[in-house]
N, C-alpha and C positions, 0 to 999 in steps of 0.2 A: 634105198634099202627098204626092203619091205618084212613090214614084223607081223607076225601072225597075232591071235586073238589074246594068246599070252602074255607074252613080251609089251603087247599096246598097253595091258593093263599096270604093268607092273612100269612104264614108262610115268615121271610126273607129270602134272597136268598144270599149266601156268594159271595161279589165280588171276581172277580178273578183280582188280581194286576199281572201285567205287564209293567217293565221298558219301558221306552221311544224309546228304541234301539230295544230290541225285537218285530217289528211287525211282525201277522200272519192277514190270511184274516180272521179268523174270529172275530179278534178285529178290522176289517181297517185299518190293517198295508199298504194292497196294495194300499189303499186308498189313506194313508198319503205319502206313495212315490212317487202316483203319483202326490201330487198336489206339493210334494217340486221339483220334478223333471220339473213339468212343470214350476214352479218359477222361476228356475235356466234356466230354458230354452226362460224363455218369459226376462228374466235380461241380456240375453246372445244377446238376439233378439236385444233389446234393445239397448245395447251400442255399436252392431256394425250399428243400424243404425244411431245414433247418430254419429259415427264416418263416417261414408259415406254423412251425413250432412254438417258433416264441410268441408270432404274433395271436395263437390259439392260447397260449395261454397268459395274456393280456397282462398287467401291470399291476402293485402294489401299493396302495396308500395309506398314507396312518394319521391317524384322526387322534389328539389328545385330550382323555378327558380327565381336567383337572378343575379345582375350585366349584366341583358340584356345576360345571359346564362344559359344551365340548369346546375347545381352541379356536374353532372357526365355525362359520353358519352353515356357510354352501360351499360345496366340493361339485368340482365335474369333472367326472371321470368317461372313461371309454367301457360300451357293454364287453362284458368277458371281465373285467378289473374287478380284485378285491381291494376292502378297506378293511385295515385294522384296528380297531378301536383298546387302544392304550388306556390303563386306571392307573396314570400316576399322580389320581386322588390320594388321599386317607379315609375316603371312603368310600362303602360299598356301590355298583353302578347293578344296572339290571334291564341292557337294552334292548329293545323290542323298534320294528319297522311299525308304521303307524297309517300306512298307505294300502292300497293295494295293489296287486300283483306281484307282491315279495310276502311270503311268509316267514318270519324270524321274531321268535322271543328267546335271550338269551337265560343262561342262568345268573343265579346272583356272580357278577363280578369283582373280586376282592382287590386290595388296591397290590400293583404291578403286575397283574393280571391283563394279556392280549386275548380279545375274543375278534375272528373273522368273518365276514359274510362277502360274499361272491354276489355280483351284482348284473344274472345272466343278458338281461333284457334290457333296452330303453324305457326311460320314466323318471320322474321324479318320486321320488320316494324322503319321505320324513321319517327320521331316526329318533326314538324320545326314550326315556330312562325311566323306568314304573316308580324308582327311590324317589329322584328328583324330577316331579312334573315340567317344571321349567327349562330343562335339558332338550333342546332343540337341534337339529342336526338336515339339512336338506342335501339330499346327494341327485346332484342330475347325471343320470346315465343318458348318454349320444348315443 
């Protein structure tokens, strides 16, 4: 029997099933690889720059200073790393870098008082207190 251009259309048309695994292009298999490909690739983008985030912005230390000294001598930390210099003295602190290539003198620090300094560069750098001359601190930046 023959149907004209009508009738053909309005005849169903049997879908063709095709698993989830099987792609060909002309069901958009290329399609669907590419966009999981690019997923996996924008996911990939993503957590390494996420990871070059944190590594930009380097790590935390805390330095106590108590008994009109700090808690430790030498610190070595990684360049990009700050250190927090903690006063859980009773008394007042007032620290200043005493090397070169770091400029920092803080203000008078009262006790439970956090003052920060960021430590962009490699060196060794000595940390001292204008109150208490004796207040020594060496931070080796890698």
């Amino acid at each position: 029997m023959k149907l004209d251009g009508f009738s053909a259309a309005l005849r169903p048309r049997a879908k063709r099933i095709v698993p989830p695994d099987a792609a060909t292009p002309a069901d958009g298999g290329d399609a669907r690889r590419f966009r999981r490909a690019f997923a996996f690739a924008a996911l990939i983008a993503a957590a390494a720059g996420w990871g070059a985030a944190v590594a930009l912005a380097g790590q935390t230390h805390t330095v106590i200073q108590k008994d009109r000294a700090f808690q430790v001598k030498q610190i070595d930390i990684a360049a990009g790393d700050t250190v927090q210099f903690s006063n859980e003295d009773q008394f007042l602190h007032q620290i200043y870098v005493a090397s070169g290539g770091l400029d920092f003198d803080s203000r008078e620090q009262p006790p439970g008082d956090v003052i920060t300094i960021k430590f962009p560069n490699p060196g060794t750098f000595e940390i001292r207190c204008h109150i208490h001359p004796k207040m020594s601190l060496f931070v080796n930046v890698k």
